[in-house]
Jmol script that loads the backbone (N, CA, C; Angstrom):
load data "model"
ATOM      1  N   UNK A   1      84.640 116.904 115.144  1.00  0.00           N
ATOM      2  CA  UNK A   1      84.143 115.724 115.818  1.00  0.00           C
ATOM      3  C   UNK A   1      84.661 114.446 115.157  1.00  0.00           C
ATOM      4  N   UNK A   2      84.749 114.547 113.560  1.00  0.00           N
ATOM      5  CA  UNK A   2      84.968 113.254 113.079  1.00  0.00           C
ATOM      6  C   UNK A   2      86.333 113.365 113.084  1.00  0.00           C
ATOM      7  N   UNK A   3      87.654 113.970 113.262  1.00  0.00           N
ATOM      8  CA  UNK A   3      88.912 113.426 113.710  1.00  0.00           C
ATOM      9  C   UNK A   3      88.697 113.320 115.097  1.00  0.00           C
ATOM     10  N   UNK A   4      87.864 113.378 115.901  1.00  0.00           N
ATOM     11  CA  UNK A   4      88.182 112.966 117.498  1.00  0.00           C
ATOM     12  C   UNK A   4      88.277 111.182 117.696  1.00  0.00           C
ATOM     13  N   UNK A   5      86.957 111.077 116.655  1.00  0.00           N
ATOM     14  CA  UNK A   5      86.684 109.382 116.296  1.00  0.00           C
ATOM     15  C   UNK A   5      87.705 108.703 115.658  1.00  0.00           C
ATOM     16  N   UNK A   6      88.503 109.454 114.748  1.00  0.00           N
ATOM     17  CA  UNK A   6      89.715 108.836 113.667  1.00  0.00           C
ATOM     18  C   UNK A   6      90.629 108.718 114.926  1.00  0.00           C
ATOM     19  N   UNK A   7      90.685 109.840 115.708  1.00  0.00           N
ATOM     20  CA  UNK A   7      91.894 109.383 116.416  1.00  0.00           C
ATOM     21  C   UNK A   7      91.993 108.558 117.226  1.00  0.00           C
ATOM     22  N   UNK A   8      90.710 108.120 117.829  1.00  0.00           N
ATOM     23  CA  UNK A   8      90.318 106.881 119.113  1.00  0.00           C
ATOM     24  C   UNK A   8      90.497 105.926 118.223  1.00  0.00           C
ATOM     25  N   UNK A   9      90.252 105.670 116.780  1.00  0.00           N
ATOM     26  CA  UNK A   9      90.287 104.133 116.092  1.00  0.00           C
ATOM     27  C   UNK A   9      91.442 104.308 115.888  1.00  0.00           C
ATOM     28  N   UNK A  10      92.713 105.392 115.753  1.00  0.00           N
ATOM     29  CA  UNK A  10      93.658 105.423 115.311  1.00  0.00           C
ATOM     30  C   UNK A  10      94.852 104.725 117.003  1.00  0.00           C
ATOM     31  N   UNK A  11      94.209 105.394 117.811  1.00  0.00           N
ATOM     32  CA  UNK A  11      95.089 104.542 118.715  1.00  0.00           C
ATOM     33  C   UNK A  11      94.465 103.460 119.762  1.00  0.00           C
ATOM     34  N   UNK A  12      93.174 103.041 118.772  1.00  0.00           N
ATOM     35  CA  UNK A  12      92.850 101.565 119.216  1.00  0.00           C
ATOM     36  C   UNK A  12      93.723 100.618 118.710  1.00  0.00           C
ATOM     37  N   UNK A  13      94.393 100.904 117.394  1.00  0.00           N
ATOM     38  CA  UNK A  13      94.991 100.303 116.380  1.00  0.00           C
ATOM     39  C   UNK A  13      96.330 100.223 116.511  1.00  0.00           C
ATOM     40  N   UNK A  14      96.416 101.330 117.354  1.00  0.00           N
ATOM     41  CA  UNK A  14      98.065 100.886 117.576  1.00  0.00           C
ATOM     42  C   UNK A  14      98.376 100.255 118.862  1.00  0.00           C
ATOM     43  N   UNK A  15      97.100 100.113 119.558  1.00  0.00           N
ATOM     44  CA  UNK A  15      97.479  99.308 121.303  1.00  0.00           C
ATOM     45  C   UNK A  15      97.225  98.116 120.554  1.00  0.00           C
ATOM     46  N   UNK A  16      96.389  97.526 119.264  1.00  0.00           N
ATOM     47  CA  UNK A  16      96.121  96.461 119.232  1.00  0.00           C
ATOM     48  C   UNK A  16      96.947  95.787 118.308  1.00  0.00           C
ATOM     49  N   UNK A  17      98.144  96.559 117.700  1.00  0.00           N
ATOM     50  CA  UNK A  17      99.383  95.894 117.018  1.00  0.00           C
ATOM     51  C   UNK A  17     100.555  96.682 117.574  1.00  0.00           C
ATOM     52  N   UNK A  18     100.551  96.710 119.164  1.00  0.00           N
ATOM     53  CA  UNK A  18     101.759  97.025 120.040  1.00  0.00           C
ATOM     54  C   UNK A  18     102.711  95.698 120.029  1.00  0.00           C
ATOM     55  N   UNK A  19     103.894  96.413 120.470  1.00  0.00           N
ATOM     56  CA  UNK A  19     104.855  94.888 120.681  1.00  0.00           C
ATOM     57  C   UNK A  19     105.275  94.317 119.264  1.00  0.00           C
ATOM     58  N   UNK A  20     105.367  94.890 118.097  1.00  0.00           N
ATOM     59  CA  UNK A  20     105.614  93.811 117.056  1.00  0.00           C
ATOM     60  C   UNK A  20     106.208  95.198 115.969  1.00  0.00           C
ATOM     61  N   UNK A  21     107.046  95.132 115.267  1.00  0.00           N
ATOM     62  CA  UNK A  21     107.620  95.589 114.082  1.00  0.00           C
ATOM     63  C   UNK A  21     106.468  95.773 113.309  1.00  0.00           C
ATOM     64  N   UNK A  22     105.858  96.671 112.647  1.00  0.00           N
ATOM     65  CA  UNK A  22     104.730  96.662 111.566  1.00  0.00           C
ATOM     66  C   UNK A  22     104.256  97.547 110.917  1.00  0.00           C
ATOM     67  N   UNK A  23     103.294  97.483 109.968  1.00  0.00           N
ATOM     68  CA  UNK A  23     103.162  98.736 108.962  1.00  0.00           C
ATOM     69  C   UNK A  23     102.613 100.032 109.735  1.00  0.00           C
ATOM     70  N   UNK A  24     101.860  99.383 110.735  1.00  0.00           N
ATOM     71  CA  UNK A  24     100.798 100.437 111.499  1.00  0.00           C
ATOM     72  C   UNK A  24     101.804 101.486 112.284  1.00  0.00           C
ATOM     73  N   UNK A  25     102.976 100.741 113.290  1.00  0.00           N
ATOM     74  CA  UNK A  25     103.406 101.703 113.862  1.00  0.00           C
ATOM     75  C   UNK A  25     104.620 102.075 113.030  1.00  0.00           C
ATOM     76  N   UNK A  26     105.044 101.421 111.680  1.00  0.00           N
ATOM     77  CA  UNK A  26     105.934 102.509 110.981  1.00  0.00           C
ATOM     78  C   UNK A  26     105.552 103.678 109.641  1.00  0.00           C
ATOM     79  N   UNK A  27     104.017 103.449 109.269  1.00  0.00           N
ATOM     80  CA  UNK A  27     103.538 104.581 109.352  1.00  0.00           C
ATOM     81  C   UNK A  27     102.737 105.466 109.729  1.00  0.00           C
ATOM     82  N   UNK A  28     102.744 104.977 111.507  1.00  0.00           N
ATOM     83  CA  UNK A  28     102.174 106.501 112.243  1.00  0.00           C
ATOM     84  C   UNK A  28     103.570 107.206 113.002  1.00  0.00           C
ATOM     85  N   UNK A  29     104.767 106.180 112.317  1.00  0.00           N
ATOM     86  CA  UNK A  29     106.002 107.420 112.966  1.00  0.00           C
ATOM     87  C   UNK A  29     106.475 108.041 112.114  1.00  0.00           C
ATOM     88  N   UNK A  30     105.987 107.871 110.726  1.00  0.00           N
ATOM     89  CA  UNK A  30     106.304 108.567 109.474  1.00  0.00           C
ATOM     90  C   UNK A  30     105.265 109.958 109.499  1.00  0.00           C
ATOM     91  N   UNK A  31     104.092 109.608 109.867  1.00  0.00           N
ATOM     92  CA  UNK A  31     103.027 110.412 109.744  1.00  0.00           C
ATOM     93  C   UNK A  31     103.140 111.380 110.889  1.00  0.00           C
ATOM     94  N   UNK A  32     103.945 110.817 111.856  1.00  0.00           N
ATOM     95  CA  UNK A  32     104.210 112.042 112.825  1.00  0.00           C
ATOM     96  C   UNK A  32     105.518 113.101 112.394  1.00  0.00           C
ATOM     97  N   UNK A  33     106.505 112.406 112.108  1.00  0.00           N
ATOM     98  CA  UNK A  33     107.618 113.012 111.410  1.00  0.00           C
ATOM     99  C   UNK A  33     106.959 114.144 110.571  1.00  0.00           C
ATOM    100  N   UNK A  34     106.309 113.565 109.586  1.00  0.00           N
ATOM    101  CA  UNK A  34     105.707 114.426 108.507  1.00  0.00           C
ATOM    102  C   UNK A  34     105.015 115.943 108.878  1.00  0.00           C
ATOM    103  N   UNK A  35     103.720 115.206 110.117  1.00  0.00           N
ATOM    104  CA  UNK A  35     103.470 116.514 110.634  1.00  0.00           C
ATOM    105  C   UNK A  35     103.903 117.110 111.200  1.00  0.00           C
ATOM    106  N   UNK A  36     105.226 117.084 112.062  1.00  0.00           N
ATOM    107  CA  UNK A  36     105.765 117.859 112.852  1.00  0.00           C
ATOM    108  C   UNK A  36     106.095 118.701 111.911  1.00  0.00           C
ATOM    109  N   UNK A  37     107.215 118.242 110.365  1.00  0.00           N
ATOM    110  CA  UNK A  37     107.943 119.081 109.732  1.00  0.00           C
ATOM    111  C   UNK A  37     107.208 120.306 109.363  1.00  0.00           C
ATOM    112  N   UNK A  38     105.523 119.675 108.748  1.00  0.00           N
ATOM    113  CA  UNK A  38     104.548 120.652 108.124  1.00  0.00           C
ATOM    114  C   UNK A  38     104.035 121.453 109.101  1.00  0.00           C
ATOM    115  N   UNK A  39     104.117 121.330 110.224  1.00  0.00           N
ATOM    116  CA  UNK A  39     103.848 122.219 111.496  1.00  0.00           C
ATOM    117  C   UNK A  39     104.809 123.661 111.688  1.00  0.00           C
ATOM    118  N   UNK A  40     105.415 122.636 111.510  1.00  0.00           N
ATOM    119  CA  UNK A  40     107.087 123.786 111.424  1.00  0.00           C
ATOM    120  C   UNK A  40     107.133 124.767 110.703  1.00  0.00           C
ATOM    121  N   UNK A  41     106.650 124.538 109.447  1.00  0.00           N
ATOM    122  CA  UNK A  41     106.957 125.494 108.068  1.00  0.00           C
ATOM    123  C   UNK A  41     105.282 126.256 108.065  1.00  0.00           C
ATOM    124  N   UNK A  42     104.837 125.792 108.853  1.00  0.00           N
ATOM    125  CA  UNK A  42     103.051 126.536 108.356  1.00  0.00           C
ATOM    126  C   UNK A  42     103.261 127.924 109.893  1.00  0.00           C
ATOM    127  N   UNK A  43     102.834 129.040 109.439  1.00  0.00           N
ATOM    128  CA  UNK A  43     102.650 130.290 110.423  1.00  0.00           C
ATOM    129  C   UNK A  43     101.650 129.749 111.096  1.00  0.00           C
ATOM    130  N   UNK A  44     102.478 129.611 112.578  1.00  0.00           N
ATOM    131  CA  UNK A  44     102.029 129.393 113.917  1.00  0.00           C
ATOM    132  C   UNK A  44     101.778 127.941 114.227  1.00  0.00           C
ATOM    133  N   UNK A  45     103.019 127.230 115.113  1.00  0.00           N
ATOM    134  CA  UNK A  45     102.547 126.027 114.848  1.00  0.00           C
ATOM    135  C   UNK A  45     101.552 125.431 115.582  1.00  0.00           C
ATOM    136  N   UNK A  46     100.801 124.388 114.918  1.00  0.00           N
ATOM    137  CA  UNK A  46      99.109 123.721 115.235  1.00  0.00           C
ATOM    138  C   UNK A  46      99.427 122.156 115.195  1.00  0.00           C
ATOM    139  N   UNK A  47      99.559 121.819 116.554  1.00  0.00           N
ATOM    140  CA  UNK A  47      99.373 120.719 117.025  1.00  0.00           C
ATOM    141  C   UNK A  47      98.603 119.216 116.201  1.00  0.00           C
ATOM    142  N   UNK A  48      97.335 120.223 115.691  1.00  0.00           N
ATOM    143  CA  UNK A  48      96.097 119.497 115.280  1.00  0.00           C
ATOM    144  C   UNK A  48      96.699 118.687 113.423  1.00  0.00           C
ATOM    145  N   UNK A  49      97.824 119.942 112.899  1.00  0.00           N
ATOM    146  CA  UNK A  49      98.279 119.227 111.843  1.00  0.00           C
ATOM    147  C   UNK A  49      99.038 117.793 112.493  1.00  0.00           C
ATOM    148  N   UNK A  50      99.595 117.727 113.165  1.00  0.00           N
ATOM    149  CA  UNK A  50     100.555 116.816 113.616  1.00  0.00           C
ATOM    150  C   UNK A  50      99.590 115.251 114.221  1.00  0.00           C
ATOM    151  N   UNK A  51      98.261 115.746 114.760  1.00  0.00           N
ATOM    152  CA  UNK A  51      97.368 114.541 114.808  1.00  0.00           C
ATOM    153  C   UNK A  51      97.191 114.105 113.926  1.00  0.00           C
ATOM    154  N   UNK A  52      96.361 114.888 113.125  1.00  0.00           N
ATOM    155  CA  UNK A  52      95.536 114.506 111.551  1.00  0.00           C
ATOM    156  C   UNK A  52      96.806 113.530 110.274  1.00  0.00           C
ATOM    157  N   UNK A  53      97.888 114.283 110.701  1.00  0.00           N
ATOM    158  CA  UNK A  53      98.886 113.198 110.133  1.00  0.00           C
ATOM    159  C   UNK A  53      99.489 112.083 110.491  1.00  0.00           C
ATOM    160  N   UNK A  54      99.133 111.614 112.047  1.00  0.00           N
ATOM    161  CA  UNK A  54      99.452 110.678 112.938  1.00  0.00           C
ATOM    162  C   UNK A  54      98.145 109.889 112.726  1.00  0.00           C
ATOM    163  N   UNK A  55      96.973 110.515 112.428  1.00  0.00           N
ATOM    164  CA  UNK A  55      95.568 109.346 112.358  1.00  0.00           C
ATOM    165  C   UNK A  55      95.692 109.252 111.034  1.00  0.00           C
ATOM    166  N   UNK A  56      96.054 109.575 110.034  1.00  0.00           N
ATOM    167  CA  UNK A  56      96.182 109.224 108.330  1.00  0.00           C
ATOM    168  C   UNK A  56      96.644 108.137 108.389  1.00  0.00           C
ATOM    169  N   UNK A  57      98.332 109.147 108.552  1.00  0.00           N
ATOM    170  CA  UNK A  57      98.812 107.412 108.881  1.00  0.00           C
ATOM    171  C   UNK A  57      98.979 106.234 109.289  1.00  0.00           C
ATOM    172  N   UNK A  58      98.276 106.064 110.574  1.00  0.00           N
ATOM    173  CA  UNK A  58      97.970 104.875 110.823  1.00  0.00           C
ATOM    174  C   UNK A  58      96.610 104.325 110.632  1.00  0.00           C
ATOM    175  N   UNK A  59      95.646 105.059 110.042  1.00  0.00           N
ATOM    176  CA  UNK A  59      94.843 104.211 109.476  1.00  0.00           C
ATOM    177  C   UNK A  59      95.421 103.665 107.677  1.00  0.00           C
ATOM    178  N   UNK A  60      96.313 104.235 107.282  1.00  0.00           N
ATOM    179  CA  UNK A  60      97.259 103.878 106.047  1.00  0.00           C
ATOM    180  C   UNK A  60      97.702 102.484 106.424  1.00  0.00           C
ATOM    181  N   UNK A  61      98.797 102.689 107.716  1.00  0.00           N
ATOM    182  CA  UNK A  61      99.309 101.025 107.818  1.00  0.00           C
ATOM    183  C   UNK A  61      98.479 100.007 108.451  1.00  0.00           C
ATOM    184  N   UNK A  62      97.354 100.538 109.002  1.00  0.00           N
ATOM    185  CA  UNK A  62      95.971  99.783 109.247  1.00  0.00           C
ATOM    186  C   UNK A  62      95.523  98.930 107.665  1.00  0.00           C
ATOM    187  N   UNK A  63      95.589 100.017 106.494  1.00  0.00           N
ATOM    188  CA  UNK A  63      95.058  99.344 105.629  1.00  0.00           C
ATOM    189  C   UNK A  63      96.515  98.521 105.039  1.00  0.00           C
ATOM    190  N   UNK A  64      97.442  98.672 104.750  1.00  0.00           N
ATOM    191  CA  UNK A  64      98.429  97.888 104.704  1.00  0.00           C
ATOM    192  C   UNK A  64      98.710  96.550 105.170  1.00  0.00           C
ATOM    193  N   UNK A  65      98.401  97.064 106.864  1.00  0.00           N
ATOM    194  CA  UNK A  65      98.365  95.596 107.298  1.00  0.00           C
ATOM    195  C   UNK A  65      97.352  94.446 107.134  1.00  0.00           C
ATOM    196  N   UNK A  66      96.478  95.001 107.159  1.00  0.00           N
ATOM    197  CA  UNK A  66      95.031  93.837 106.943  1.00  0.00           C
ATOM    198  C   UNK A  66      94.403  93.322 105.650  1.00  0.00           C
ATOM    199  N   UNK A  67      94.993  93.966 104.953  1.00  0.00           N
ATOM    200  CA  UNK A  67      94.248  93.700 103.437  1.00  0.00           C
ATOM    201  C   UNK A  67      94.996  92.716 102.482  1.00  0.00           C
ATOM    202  N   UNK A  68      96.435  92.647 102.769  1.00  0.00           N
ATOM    203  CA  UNK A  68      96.641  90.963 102.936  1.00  0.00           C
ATOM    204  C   UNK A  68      96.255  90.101 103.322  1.00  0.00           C
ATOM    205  N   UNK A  69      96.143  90.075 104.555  1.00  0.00           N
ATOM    206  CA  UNK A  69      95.278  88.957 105.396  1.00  0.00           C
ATOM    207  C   UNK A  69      93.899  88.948 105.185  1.00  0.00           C
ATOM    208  N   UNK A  70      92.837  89.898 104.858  1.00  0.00           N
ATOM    209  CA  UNK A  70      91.516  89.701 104.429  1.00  0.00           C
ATOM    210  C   UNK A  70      91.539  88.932 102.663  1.00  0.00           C
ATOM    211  N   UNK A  71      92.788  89.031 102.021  1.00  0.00           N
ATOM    212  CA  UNK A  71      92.579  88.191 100.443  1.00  0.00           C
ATOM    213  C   UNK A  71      93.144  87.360 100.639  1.00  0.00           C
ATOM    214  N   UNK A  72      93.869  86.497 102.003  1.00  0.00           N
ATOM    215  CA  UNK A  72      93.960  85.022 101.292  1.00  0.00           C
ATOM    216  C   UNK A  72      93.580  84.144 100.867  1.00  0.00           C
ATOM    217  N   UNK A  73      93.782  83.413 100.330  1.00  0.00           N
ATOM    218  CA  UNK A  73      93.344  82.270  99.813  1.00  0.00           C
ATOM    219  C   UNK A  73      92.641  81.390  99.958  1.00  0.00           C
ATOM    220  N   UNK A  74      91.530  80.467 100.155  1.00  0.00           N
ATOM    221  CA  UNK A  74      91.152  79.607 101.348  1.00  0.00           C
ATOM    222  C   UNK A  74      91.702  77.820 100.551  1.00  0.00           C
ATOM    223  N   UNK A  75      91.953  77.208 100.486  1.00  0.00           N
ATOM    224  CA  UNK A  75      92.722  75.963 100.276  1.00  0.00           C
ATOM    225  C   UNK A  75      91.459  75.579  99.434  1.00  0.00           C
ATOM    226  N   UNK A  76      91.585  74.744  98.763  1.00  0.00           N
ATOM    227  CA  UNK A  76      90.161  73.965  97.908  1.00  0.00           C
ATOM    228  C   UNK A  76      89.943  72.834  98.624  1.00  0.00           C
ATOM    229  N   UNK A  77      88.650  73.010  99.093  1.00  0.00           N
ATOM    230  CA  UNK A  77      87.983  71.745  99.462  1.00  0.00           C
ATOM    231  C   UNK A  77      88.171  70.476  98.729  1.00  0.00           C
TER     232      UNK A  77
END
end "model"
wireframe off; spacefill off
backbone 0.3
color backbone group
């Protein structure tokens, strides 16, 4: 149940940084790469590895992307 939820925030996250070069969608195409390969090499291949490494990773460049922007700076009054 709780990767069904990772994966709905996982591709809320990528409709909501569509259109732009960025951490989110270059590592959920890493994270797909990844699982396909580990799909490959594991007896009988399972789809479900290939999600779980597609919602890692883009909650990875989720945290990549935002956690710059949540510590900037605020100017001194």
């Amino acid at each position: 149940m709780i990767w069904w939820i990772l994966l709905i925030v996982s591709a809320i996250a990528l409709l909501a940084h569509w259109g732009s070069r960025n951490a989110v969608w270059g590592t959920a195409t890493m994270g797909t790469i990844i699982g396909v390969v580990i799909a490959i090499f594991r007896p009988g291949f399972d789809w479900w590895i290939v999600g779980k490494a597609l919602v890692i990773a883009t909650l990875i460049g989720v945290a990549i992307e935002w956690l710059p922007r949540l510590g900037k700076k605020r100017p001194a009054a």
